[in-house]
Backbone bond lengths (Angstrom), bond angles and torsions (degrees), N, CA, C in turn:
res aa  C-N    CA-C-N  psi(-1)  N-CA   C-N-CA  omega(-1)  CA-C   N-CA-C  phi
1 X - - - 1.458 - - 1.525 109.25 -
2 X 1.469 114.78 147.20 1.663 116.84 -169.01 1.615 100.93 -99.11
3 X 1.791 114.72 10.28 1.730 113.31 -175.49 1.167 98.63 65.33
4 X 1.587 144.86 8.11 0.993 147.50 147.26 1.713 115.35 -52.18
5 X 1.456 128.49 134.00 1.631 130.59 -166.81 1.630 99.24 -96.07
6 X 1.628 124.11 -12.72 1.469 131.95 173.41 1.374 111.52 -92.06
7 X 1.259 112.19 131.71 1.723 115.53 -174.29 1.354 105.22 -84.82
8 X 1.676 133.62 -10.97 1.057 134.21 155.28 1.558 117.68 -106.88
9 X 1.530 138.03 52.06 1.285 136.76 -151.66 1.807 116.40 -70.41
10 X 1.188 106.20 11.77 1.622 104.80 170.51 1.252 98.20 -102.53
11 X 1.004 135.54 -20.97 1.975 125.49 -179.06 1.577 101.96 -79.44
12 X 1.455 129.68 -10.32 1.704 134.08 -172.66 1.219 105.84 -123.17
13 X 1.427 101.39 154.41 1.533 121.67 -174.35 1.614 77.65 -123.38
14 X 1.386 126.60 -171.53 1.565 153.85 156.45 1.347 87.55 -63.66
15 X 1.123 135.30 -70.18 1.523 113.31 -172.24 1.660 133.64 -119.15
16 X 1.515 97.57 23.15 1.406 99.92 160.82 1.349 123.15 -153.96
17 X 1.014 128.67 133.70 1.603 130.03 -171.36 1.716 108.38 -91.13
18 X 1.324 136.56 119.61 1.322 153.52 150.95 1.345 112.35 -32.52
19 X 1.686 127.35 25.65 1.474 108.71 171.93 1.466 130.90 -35.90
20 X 1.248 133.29 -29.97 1.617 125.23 173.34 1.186 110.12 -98.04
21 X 1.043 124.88 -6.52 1.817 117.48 149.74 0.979 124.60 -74.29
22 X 1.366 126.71 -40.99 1.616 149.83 148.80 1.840 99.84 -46.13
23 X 0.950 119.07 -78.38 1.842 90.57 -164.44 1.570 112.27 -80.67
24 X 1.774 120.97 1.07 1.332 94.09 169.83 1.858 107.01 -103.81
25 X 1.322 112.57 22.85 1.270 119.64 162.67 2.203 101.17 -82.06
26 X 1.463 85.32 -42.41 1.788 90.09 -168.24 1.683 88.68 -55.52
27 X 1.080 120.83 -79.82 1.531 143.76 -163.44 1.445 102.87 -32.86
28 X 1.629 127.46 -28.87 1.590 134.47 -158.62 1.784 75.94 -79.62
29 X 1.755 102.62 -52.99 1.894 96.28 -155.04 1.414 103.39 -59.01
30 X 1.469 128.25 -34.42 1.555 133.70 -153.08 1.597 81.20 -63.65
31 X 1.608 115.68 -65.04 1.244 102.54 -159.36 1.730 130.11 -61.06
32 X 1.655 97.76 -12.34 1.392 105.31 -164.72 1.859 106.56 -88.82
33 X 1.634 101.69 -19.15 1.569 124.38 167.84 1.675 112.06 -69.34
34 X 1.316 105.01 -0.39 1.200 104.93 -164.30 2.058 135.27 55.34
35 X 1.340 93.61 46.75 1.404 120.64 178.35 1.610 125.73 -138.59
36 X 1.778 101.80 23.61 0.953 119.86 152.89 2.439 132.70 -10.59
37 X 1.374 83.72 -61.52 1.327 80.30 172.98 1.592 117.47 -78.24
38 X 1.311 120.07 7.41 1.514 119.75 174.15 1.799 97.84 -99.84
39 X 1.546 103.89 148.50 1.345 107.43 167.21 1.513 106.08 -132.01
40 X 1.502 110.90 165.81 1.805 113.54 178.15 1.029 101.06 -76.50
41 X 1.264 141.77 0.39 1.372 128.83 152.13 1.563 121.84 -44.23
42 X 0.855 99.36 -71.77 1.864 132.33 173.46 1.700 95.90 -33.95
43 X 1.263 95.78 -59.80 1.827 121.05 -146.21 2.006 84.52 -64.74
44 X 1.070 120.48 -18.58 1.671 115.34 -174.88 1.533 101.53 -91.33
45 X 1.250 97.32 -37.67 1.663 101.51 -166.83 1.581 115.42 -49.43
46 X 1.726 100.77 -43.76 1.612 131.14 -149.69 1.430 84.90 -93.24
47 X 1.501 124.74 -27.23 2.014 122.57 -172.19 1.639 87.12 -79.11
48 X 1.417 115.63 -61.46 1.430 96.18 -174.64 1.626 143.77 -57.43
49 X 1.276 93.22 -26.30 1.359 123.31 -165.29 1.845 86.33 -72.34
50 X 1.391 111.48 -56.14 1.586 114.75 169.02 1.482 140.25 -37.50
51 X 1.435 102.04 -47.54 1.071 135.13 173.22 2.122 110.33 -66.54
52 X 1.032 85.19 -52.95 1.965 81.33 155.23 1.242 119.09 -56.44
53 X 1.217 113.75 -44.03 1.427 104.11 -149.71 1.859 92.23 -86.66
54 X 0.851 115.60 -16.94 1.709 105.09 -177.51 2.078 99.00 -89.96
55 X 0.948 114.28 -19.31 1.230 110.90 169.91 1.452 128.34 120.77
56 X 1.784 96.78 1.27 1.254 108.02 -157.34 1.829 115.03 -71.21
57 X 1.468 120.96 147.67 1.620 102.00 -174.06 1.654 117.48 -63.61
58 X 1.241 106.82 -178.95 1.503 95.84 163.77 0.858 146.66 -105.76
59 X 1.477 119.67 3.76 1.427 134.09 157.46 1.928 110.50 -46.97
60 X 1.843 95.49 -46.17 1.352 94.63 -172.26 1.884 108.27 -69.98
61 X 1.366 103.90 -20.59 1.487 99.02 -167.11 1.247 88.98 -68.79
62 X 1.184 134.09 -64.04 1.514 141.87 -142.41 1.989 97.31 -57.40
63 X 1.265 102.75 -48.75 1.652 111.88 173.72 1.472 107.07 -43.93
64 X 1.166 100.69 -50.16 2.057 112.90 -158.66 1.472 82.50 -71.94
65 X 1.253 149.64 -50.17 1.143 153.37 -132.68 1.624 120.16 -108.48
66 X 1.402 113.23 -27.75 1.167 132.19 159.27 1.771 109.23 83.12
67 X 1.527 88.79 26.88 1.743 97.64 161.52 1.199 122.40 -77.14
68 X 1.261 115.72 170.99 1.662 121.87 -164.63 1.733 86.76 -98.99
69 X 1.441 96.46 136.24 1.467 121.31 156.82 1.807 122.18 -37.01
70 X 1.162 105.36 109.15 1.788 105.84 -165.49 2.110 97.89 -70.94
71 X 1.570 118.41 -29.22 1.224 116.44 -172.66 1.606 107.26 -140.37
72 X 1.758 104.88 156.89 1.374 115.11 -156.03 1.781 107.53 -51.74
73 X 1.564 103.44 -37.31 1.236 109.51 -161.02 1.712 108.28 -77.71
74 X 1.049 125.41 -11.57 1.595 146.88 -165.10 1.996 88.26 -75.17
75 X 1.338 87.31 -31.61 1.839 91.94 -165.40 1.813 99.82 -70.68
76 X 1.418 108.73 -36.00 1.572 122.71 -150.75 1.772 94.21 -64.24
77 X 1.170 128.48 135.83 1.478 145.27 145.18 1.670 95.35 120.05
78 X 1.155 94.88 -152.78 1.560 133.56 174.03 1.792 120.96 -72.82
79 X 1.178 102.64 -40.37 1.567 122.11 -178.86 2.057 94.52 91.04
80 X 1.418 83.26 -163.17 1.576 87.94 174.49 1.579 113.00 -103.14
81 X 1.267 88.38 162.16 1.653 129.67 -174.58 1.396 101.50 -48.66
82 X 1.389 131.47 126.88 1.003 150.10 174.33 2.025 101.10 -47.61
83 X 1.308 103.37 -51.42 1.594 110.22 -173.91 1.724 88.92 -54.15
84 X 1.529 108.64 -51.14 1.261 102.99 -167.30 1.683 123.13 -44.19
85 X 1.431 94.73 -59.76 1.669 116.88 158.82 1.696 104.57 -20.82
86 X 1.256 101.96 -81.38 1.498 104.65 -156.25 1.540 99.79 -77.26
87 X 1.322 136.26 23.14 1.501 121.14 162.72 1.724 95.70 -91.30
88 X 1.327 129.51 -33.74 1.227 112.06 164.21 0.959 138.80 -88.24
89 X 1.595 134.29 14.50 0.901 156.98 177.15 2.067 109.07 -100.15
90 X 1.300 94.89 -31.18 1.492 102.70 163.35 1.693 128.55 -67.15
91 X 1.471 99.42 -27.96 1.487 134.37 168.22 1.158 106.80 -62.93
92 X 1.421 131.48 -40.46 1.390 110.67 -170.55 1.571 107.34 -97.75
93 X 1.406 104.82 -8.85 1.754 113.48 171.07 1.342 112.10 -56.67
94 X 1.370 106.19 -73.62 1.449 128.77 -174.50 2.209 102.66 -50.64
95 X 1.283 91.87 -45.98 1.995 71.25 174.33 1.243 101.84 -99.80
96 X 1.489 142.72 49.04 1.343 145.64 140.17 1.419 113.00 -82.98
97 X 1.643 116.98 -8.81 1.587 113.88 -177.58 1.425 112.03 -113.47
C-alpha cells in the first residue's frame, strides 16, 4: 500500500478524482480481456442495481460505488469500514451462484 486512502491513487489528486481516465483505462482492460462489448458504464448500473437487490443501504452503495454524496452530512467522518464494505460485497458473491 502507498498510505494512499484511494485504491486506485493515480486517477486522484486530494481534491479531484480522474473518472474518464479511470473508466477509459477500465474499458482499454475489458476490451483487452476480451469483453469488449461491455463498458463501465453498464458495469455501475448492474453493481447498483445488485446492491439493492441484496438489501444493502445506500449510503453504503453510493461508498462501494464511488458516487457523490446526495447531503452535506453524508460527507462528515471517515465513511465506513472497509470490513463493512466487503460484508456487502460478499452478498453479491454468494447470490451470484
Amino acid at each position: 500500500m502507498s498510505g494512499s486512502k484511494f485504491t486506485f491513487p493515480r486517477y486522484n489528486t486530494s481534491s479531484y478524482t480522474s473518472t474518464n481516465t479511470a473508466s477509459a483505462s477500465l474499458n482499454k482492460w475489458l476490451r483487452s480481456e476480451g469483453f469488449g462489448q461491455y463498458k463501465m458504464h453498464s458495469f455501475r448500473h448492474s453493481l447498483r442495481d445488485r446492491l439493492r437487490y441484496v438489501g444493502c443501504p445506500s449510503e453504503i452503495t453510493d461508498q462501494i460505488g464511488g458516487w457523490s454524496n446526495k447531503t452535506v452530512g453524508q460527507s462528515y467522518g471517515n465513511g465506513y469500514r472497509l470490513c463493512d464494505l466487503n460484508k456487502w460485497m460478499q452478498k453479491l458473491v454468494l447470490n451470484a451462484a
